[in-house]
Backbone bond lengths (Angstrom), bond angles and torsions (degrees), N, CA, C in turn:
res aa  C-N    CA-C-N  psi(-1)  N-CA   C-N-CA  omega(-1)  CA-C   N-CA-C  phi
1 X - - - 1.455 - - 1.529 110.17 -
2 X 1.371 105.82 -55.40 1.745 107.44 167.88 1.700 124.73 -31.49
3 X 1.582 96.60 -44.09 1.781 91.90 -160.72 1.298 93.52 -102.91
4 X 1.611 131.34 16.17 1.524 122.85 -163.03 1.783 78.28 -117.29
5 X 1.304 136.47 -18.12 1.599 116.98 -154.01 1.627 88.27 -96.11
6 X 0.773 145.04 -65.56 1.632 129.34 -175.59 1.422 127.08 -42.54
7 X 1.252 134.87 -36.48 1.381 122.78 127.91 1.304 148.96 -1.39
8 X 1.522 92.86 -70.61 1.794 123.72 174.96 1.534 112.36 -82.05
9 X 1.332 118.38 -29.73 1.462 126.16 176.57 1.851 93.58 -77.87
10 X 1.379 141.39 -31.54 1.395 143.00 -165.42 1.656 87.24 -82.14
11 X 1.226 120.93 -55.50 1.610 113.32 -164.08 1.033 99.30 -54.62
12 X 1.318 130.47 -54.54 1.541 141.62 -140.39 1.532 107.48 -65.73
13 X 1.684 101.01 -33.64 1.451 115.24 -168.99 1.590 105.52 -90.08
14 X 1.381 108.10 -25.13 1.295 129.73 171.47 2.082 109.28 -41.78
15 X 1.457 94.49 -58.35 1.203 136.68 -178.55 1.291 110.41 -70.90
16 X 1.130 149.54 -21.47 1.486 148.10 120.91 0.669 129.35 -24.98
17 X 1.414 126.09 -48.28 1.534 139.92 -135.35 1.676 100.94 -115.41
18 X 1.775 117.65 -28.49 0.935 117.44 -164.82 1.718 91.40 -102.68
19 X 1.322 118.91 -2.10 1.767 109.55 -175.95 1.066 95.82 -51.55
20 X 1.823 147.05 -20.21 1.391 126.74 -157.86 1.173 101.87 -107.57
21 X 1.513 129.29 33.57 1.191 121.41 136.24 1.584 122.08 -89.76
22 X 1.453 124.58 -2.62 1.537 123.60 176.76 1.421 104.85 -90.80
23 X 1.661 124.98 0.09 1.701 128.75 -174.31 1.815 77.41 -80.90
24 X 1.091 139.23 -23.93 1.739 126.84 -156.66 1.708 103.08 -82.82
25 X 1.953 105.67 -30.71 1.430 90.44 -169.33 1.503 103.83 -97.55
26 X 1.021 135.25 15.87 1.400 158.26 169.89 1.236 127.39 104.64
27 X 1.426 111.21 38.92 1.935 93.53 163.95 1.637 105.30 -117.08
28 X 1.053 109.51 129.25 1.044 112.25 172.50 1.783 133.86 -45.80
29 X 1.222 112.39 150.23 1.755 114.60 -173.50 1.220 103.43 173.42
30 X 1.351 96.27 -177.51 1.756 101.69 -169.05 1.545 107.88 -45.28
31 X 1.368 112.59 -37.87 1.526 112.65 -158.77 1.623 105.19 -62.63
32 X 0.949 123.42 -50.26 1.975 158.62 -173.39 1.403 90.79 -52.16
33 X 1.166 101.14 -80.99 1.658 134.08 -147.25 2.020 92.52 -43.99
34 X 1.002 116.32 -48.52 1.867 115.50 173.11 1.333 113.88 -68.31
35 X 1.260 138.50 -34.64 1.471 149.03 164.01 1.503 95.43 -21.12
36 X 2.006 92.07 -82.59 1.281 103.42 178.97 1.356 154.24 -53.26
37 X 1.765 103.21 -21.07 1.606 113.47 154.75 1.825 111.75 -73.35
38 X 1.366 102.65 -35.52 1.665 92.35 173.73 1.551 129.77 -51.25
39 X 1.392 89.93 -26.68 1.745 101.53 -167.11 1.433 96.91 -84.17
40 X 1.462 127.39 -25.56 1.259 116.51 172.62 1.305 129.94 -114.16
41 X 1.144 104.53 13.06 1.490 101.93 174.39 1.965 111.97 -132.25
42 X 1.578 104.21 -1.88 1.020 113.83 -165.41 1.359 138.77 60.35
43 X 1.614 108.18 -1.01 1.622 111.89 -176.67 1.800 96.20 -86.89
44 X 1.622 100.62 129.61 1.249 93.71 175.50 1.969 122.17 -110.21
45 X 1.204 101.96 -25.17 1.480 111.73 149.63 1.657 138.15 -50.41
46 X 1.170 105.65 -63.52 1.333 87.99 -179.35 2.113 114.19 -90.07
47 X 1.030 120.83 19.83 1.574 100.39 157.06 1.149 110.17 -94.38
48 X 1.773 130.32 -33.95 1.156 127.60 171.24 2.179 109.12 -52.84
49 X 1.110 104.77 -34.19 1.335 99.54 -158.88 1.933 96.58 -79.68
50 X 0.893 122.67 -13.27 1.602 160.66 172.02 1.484 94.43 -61.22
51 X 1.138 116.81 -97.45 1.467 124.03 162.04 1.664 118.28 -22.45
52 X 1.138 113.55 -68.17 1.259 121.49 -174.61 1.655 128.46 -55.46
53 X 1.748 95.77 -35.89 1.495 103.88 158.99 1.769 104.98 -66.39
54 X 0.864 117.49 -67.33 1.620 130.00 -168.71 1.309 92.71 -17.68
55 X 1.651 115.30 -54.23 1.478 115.45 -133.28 1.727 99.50 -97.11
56 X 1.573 112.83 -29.52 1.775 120.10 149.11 1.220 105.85 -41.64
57 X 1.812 126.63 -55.72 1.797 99.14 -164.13 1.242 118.32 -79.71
58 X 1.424 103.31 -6.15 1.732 108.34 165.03 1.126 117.82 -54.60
59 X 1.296 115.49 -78.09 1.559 122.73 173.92 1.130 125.10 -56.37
60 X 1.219 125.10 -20.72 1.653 124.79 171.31 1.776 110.50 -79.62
61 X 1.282 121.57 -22.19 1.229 156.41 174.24 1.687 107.73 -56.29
62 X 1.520 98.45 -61.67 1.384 107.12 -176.70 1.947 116.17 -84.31
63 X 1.610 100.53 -40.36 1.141 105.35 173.90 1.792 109.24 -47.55
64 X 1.129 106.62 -52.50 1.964 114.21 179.75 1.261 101.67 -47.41
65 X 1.411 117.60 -55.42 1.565 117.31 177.36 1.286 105.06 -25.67
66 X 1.918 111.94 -82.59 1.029 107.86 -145.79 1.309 121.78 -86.70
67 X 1.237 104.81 -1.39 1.661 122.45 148.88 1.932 130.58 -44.57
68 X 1.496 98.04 -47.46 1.385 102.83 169.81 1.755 105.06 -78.21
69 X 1.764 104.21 -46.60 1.713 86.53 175.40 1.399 128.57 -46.13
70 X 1.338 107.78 -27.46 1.772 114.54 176.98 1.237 117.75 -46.29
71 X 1.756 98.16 -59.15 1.358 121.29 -156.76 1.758 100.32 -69.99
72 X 1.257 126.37 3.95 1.576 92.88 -146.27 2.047 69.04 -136.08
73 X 1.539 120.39 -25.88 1.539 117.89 154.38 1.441 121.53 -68.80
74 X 1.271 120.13 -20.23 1.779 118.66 164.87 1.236 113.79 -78.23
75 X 1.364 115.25 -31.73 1.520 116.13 176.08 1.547 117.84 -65.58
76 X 1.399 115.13 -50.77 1.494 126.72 164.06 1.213 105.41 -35.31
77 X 1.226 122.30 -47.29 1.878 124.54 -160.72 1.389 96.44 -75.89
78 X 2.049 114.62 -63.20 1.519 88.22 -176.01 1.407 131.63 -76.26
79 X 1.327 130.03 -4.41 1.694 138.38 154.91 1.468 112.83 -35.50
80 X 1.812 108.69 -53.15 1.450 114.17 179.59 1.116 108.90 -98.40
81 X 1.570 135.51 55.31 1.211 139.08 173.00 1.484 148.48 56.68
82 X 1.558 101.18 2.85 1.216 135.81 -157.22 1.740 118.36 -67.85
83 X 1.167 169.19 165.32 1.519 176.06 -95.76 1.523 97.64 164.26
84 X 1.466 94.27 92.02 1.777 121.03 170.21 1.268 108.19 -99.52
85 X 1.395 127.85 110.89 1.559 130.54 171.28 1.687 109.87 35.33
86 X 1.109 116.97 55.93 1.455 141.42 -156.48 1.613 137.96 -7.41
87 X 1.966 78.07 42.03 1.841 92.55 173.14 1.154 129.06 -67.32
């Protein structure tokens, strides 16, 4: 479970990041959703930069996740006696 969740935690985030390619075939989302203030308000910087934070606290969000999940599955291992990166 340890060496399989960082992987699956990378896709997942992978998979976030790429939802703003389904704003192109028309459903709206973060990716979309700035297009459409650009077209009407003409500012083209800050909704993208709007977006772009959004989509950092995501991933920084999830990365922490699976950062504490690490920490708290290495601990399990050395409690039950286990050979962690062979300290």
């Amino acid at each position: 479970m340890r060496n399989s969740l960082p992987p699956l935690f990378n896709e997942f985030i992978m998979l976030v990041k790429e939802t703003s390619i389904v704003g192109y075939v028309g459903i709206y989302d973060l990716g979309k959703i700035p297009g459409l203030i650009q077209s009407r308000t003409f500012d083209y910087l800050f909704p993208l930069l709007i977006a772009a934070v959004f989509y950092l606290v995501v991933v920084l969000a999830l990365t922490k996740v699976l950062h504490i999940i690490e920490k708290k599955l290495g601990k399990s291992d050395r409690n039950r006696g286990g050979v962690t990166n062979g300290k």
